[in-house]
C-alpha positions as CSV (number, residue, x, y, z in Angstrom):
1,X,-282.9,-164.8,24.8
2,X,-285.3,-167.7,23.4
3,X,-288.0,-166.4,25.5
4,X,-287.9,-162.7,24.3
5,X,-288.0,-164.3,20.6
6,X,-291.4,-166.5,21.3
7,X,-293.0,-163.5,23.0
8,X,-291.8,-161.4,19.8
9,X,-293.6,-163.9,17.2
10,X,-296.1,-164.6,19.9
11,X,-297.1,-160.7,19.4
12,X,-296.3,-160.6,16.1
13,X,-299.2,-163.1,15.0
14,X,-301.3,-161.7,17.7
15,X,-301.3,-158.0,16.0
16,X,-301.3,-159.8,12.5
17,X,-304.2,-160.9,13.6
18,X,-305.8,-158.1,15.0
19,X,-304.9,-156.6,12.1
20,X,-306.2,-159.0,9.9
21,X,-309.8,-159.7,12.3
22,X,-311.5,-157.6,9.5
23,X,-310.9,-160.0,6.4
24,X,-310.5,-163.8,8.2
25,X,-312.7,-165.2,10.5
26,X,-311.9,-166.1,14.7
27,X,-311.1,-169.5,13.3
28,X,-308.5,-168.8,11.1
29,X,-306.6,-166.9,13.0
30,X,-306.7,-169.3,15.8
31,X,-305.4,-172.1,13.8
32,X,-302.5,-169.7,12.5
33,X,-301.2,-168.3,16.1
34,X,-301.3,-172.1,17.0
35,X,-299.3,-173.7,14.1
36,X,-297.0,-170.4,14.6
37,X,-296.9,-171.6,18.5
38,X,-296.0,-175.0,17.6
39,X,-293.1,-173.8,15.5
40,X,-291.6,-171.8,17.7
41,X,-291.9,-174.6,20.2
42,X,-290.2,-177.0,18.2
43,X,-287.2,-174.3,17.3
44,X,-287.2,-173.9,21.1
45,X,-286.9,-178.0,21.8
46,X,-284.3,-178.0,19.0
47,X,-282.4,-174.7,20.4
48,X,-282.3,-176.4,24.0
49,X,-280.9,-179.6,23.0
50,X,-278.0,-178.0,21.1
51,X,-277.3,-176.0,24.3
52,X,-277.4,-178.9,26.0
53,X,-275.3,-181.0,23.5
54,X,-272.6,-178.1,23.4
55,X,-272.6,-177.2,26.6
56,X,-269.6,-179.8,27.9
57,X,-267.4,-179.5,25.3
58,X,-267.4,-175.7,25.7
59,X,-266.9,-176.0,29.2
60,X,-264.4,-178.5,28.7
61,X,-262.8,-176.2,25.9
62,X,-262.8,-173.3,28.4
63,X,-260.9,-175.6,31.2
64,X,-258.0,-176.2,28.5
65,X,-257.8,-172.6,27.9
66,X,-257.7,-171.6,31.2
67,X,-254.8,-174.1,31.9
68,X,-253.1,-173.1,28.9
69,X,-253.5,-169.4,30.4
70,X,-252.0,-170.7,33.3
71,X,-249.2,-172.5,31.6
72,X,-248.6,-169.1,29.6
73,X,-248.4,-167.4,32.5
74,X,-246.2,-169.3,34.5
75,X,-243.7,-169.1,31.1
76,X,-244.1,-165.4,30.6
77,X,-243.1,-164.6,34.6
78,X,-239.9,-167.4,33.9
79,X,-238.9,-165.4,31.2
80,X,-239.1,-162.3,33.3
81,X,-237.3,-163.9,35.6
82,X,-234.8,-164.6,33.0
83,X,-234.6,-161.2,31.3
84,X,-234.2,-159.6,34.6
85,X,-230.9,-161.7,35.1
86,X,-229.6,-161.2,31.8
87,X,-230.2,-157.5,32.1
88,X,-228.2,-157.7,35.2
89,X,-225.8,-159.8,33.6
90,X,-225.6,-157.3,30.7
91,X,-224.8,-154.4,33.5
92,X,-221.9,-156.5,34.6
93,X,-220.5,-156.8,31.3
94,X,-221.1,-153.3,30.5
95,X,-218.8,-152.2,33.2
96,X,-216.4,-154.5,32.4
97,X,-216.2,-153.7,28.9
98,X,-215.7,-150.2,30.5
99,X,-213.1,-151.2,33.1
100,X,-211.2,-152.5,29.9
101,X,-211.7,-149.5,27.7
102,X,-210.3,-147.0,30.9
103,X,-207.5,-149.5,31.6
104,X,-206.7,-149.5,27.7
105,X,-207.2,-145.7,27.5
106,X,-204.7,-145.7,30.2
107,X,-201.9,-147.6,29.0
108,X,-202.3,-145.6,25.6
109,X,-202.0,-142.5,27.8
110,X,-199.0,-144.1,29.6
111,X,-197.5,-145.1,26.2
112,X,-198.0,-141.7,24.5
113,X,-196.1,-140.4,28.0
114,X,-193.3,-143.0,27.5
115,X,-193.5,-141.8,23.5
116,X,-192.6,-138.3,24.5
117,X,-190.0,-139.2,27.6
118,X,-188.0,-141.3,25.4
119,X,-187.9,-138.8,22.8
120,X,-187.4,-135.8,25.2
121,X,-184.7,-137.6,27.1
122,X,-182.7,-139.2,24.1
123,X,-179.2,-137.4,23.6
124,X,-179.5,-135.4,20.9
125,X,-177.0,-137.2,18.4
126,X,-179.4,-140.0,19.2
127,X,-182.5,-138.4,17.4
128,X,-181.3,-138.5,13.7
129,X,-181.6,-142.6,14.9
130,X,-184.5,-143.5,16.3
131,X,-186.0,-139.7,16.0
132,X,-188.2,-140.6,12.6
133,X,-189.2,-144.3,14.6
134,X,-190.2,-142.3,17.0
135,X,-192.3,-140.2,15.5
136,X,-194.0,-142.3,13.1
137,X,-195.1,-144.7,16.6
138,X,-196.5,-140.9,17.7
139,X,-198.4,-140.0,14.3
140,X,-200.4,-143.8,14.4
141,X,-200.9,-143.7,18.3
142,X,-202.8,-140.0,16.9
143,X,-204.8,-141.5,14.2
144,X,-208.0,-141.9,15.8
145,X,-209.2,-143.8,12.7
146,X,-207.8,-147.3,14.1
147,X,-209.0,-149.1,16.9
148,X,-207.5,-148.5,20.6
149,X,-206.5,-151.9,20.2
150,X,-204.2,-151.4,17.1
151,X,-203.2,-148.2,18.1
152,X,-201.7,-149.7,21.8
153,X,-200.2,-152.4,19.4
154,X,-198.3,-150.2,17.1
155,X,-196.7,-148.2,20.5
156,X,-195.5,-151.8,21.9
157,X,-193.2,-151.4,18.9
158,X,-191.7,-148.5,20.9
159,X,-190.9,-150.4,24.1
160,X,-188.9,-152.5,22.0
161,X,-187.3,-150.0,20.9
162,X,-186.3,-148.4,24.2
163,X,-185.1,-152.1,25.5
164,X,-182.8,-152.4,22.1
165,X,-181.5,-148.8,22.9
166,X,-180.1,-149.8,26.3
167,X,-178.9,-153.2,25.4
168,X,-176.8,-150.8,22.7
169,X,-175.8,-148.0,25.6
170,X,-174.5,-150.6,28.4
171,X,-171.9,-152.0,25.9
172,X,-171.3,-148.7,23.6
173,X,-173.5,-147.7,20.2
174,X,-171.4,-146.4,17.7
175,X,-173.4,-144.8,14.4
176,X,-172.9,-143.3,11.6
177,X,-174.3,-139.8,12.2
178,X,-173.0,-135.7,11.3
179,X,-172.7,-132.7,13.9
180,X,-171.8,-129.1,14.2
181,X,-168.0,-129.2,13.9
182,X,-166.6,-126.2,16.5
183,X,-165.8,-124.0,13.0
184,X,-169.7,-124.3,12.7
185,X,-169.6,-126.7,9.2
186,X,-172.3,-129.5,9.7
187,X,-169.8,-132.7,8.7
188,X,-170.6,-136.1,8.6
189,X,-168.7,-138.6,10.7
190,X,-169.4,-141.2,13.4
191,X,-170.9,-140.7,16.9
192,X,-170.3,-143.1,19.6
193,X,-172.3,-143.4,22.8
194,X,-171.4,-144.8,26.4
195,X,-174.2,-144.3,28.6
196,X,-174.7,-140.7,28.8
197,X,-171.3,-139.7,27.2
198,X,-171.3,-139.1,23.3
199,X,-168.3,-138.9,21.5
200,X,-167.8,-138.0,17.8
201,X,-165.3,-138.1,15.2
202,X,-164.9,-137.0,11.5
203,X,-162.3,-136.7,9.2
204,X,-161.2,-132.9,10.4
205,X,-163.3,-132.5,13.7
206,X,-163.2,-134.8,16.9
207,X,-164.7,-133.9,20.6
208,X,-167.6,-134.5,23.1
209,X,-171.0,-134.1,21.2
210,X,-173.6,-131.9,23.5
211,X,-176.8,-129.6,22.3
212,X,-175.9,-126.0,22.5
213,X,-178.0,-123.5,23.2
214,X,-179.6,-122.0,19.3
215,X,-178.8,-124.9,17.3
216,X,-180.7,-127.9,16.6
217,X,-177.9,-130.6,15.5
218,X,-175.5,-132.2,18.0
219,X,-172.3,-129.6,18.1
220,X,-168.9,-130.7,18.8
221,X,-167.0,-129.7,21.6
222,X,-163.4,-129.7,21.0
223,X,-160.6,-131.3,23.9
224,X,-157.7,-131.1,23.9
225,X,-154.9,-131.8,21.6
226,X,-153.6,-134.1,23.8
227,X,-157.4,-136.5,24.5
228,X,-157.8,-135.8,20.6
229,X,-155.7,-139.2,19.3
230,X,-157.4,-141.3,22.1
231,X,-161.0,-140.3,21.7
232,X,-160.7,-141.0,18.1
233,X,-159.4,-144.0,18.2
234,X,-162.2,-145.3,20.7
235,X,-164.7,-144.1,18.2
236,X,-163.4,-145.4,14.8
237,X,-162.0,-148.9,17.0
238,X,-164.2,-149.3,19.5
239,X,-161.4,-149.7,22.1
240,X,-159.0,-146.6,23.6
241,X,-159.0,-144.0,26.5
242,X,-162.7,-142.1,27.4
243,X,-162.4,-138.7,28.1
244,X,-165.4,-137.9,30.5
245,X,-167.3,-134.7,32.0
246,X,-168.6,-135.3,35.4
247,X,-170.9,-132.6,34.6
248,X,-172.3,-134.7,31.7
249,X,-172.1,-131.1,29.4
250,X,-173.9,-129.0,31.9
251,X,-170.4,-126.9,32.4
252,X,-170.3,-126.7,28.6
253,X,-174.3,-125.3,28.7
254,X,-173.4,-122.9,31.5
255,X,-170.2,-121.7,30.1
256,X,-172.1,-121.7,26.6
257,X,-174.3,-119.2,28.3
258,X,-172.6,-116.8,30.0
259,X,-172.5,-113.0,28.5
260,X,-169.7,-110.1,28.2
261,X,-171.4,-107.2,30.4
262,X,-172.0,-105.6,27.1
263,X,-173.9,-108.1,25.7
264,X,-176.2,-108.3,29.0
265,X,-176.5,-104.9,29.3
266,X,-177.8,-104.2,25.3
267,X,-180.8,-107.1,26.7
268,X,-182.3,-104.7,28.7
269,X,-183.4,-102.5,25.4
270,X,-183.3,-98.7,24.9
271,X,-184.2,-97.6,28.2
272,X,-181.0,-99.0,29.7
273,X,-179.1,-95.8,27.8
274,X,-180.9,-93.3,29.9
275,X,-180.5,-95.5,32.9
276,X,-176.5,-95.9,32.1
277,X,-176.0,-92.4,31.6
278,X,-177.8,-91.6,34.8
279,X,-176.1,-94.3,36.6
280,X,-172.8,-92.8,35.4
281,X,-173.6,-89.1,36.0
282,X,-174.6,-89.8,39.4
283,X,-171.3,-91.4,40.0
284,X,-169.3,-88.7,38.4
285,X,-171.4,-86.1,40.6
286,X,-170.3,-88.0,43.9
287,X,-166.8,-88.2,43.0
288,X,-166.9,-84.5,42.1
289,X,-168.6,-83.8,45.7
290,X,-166.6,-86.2,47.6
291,X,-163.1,-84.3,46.1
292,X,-164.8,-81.0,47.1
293,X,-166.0,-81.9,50.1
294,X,-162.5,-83.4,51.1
295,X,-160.4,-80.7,49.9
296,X,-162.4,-78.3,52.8
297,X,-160.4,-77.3,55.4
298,X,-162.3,-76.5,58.8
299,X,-161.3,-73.8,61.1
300,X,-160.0,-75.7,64.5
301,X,-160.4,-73.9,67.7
302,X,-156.9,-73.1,67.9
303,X,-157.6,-71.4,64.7
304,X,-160.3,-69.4,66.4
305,X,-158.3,-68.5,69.4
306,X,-155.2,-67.2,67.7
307,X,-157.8,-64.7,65.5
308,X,-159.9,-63.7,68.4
309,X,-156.0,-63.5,69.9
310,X,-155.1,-61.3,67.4
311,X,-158.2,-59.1,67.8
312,X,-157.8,-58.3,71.5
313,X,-154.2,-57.4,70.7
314,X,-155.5,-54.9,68.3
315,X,-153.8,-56.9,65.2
316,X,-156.9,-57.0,62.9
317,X,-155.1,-57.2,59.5
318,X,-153.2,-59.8,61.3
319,X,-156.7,-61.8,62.1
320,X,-157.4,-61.5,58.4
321,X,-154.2,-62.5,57.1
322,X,-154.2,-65.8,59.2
323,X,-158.2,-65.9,58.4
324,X,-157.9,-65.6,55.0
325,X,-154.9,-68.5,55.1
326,X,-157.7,-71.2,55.5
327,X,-158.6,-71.9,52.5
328,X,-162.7,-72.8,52.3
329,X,-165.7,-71.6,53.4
330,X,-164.5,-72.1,56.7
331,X,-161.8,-69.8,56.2
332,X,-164.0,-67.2,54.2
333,X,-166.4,-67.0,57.4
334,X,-163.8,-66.8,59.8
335,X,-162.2,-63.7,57.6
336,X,-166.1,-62.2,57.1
337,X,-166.2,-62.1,61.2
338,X,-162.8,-60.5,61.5
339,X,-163.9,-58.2,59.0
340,X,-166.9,-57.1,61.6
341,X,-165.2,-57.9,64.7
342,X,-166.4,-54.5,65.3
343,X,-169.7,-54.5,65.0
344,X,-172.2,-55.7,67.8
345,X,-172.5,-59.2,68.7
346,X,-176.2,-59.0,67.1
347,X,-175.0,-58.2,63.8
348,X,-171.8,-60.2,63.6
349,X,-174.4,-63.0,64.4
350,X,-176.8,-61.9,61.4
351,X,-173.6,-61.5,58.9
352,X,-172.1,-65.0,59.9
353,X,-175.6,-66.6,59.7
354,X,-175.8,-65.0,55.8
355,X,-172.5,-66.5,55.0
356,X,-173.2,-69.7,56.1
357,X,-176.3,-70.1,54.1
358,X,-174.5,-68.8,51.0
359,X,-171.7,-71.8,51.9
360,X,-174.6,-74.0,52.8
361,X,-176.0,-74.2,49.1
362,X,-172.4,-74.1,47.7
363,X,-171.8,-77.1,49.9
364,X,-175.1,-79.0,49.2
365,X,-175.1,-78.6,45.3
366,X,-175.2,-82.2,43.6
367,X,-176.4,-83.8,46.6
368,X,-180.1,-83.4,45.2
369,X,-179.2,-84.9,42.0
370,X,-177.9,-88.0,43.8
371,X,-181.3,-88.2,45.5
372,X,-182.8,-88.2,42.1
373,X,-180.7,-91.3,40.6
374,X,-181.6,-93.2,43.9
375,X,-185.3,-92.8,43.4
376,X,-185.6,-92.8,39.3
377,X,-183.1,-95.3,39.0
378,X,-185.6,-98.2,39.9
379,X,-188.9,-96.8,38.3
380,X,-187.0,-96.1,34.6
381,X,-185.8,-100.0,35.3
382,X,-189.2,-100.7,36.3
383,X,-190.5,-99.3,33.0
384,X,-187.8,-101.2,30.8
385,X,-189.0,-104.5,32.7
386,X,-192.7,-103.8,31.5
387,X,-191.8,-102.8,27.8
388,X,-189.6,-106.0,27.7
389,X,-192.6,-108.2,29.4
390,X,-195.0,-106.5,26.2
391,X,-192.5,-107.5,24.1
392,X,-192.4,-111.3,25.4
393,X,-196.3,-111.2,25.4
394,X,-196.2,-110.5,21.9
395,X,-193.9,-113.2,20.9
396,X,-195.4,-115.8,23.3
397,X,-198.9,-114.6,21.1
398,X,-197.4,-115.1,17.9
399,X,-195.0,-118.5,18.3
400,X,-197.5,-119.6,21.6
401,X,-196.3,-120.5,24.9
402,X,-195.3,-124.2,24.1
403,X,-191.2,-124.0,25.2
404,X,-191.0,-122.6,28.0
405,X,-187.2,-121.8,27.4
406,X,-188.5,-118.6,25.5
407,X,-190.4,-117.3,28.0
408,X,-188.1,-117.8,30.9
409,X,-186.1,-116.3,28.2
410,X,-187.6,-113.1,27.8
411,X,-188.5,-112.5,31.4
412,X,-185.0,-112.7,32.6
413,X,-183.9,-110.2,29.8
414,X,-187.4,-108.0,30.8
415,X,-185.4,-108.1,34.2
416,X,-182.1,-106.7,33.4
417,X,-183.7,-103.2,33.3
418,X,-185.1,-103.9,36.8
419,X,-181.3,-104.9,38.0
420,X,-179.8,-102.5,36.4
421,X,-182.1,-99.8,38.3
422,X,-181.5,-101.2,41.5
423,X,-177.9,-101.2,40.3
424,X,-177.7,-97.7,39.9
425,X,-180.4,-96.6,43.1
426,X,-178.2,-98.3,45.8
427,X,-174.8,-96.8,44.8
428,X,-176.8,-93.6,44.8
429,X,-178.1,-93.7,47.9
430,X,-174.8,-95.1,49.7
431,X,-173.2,-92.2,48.3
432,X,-175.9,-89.4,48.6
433,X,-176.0,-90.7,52.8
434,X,-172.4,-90.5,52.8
435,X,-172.0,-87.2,50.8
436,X,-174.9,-85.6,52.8
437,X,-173.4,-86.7,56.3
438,X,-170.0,-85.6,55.4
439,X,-171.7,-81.9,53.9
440,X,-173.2,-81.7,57.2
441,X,-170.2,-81.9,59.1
442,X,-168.8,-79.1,57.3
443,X,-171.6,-76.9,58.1
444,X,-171.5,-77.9,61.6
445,X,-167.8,-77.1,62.3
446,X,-168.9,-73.7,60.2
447,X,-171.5,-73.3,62.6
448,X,-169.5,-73.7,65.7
449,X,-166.7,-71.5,64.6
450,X,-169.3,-68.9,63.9
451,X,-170.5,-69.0,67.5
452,X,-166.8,-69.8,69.1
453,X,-166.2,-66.6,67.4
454,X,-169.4,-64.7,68.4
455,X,-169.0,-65.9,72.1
456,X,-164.9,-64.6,72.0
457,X,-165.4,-61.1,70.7
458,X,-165.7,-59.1,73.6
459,X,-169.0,-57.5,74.3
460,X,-168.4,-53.8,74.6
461,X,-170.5,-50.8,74.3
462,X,-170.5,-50.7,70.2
463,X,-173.7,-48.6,68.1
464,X,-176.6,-50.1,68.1
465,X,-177.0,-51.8,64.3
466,X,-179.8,-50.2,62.5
């Protein structure tokens, strides 16, 4: 760099020179480009020394900052070192902070489970006690405004609760509480509990406490007159005889439930009057049938014998007489063949064969409408069940589907229609078999008294039937 800056002035003062050759002399110039030399030697002597003079402390400066780097370095990969444990560390507490938030998320779920057991499972005189505790623990375990923390805290309350309640139940809890009397007057009184047994006593009303179906305060079942002074005296004492129901009150639910015919049958809706009076008609037609059909009397081959009998003796209003004595169709197509005992065999055959159609359809009449009931009978029940399933649909959409009482409600009146059907389609078809067997017996005893006949007229030469 110095070098480049002596041959620059070195130039410099040579063009100036050149430049100036016209207006100085050789000498001049000489003696300028040499003091000009000497300057720039003396800047270069001056420049070299400070070089040289600075030259070990920068070196010297550069060795400290190279160790420093060093030192720097060897730090900055420590505190790598370090912030890749700490980040590690920090993963490990991240999942155990959320290990701890599950496990707290899943005793609240376990509490808010207990929250509704307890409440679901509580008898029902019990509610009007611990029902508001109950469901003030419920609305702050809801609030999602406060901490998981306080909200598991405020439910702990609950478990207390429960632990009080069967401290109270081992040894008896008597209350102050009110129930449905059985005259259906909500009266005030005191209720007593003994594990699941509740007894309750007022100044008019005394019995076994229990949830009927329909009403939402504890009803009174009345005992007898005789368990009446006992049962009130272990309520308002504490000490006395317990009436109990194995049953704990589910023979009081089931007896609560069951229906008059009437009222079962008016559950099915409106299609269950077409169905009934179909139902019924059918049965009155089989009855009517079954009295027809057994008041027939069939034409026994004695019968036959002692008419063709009387025939080959020549006796023909005799035949008739004794023909027209059975009372039937039998006996009306044993008289018709008298009547043409004359005539060839052919058309004695043909006249018989008429008749017995004729009886045939008088015979079979009803019988169809039997058939009818047994195949209707299930699709008009089939169609009551679907108009009372649209009709449970449209409830479950307006109230929702939350009890499921109401739904298993409504289906099993949707089915009565179905029952019903099948109620009226199987007598039906019992009776249309039995009807149609028995009709066919009559026209098979007509039939073979038409050709016992037939086969005992004697074949002689008669006119040809035209």
């Amino acid at each position: 760099m110095i070098s480049m800056k002596l041959r620059t002035l070195f130039l410099t003062s040579l063009l100036g020179a050149a430049l100036n050759v016209g207006a100085q002399d050789f000498d001049a110039v000489a003696a300028s480009a040499k003091a000009e030399l000497d300057k720039s030697l003396a800047e270069l002597s001056a420049l070299q020394k400070r070089v040289g003079a600075e030259r070990i402390p920068l070196a010297q400066q550069l060795s400290q900052t190279e160790d420093a780097v060093l030192t720097k370095r060897k730090e900055h990969e420590k505190l790598q070192r370090a912030k890749d444990n700490d980040l590690v560390d920090l993963n490990v507490l991240k999942g155990n902070v959320k290990k701890q938030k599950d496990e707290l998320d899943y005793v609240n779920g376990l509490l808010q489970e207990f929250a509704t057991l307890f409440e679901s499972r509580m008898h029902i005189s019990e509610l009007q006690v611990y029902q508001e505790k109950v469901q003030g623990v419920r609305k702050q375990a809801a609030n999602l405004d406060l901490p998981l923390e306080k909200r598991i805290e405020d439910q702990f309350v609950l478990l207390d609760l429960a632990a009080g309640r069967l401290e109270q139940l081992t040894g008896g809890h008597a209350f102050d509480s009110r129930a449905l009397s059985p005259a259906g007057v909500v009266e005030n009184g005191r209720t007593m509990l003994l594990g699941p047994v509740a007894l309750f006593a007022s100044g008019t009303s005394v019995g076994m406490v229990e949830r009927q179906v329909g009403s939402l305060e504890p009803s009174v079942v009345a005992v007898s007159p005789e368990l009446a002074p006992a049962m009130r005296q272990l309520v308002t004492s504490g000490s006395g005889e317990l009436a109990l129901d194995a049953t704990l009150g589910n023979a009081l639910k089931l007896a609560a439930m069951e229906q008059s015919l009437y009222e079962k049958l008016a559950q099915g809706g409106l299609v269950m009057i077409p169905l009934l009076t179909l139902g019924l008609a059918a049965v009155l037609v089989a009855l009517v049938k079954w009295f027809q059909l057994s008041r027939i009397r069939l034409a026994t081959e004695r019968d036959v014998q002692k008419v063709l009998k009387h025939i080959e003796e020549g006796e023909e209003n005799a035949a008739l007489a004794y023909a027209r004595n059975i009372t039937g169709p039998a006996g009306e197509l044993l008289a018709t063949a008298v009547e043409h005992a004359n005539e060839k065999k052919e058309y004695i055959e043909e006249v018989l064969y008429e008749k017995m159609l004729g009886a045939r359809i008088k015979i079979e009449r009803g019988l169809a409408f039997l058939a009818l009931a047994a195949t209707t009978g299930p699709l008009m029940g089939l169609l009551g069940t679907v108009m009372g399933m649209i009709a449970t649909f449209k409830l479950i959409s307006s109230h929702g589907s939350g009890d499921p009482k109401l739904l298993a409600e409504g289906i099993s009146e949707a089915l009565i229609a179905t029952a019903t059907g099948m109620a009226v389609a199987i007598p039906s078809l019992l009776l249309h078999a039995f009807l149609s067997r028995k009709a066919k017996g009559v026209i098979g005893s007509m039939e073979q008294t038409a050709v016992g006949f037939i086969n005992g007229v004697k074949d002689e030469e008669k006119p040809t039937f035209v």
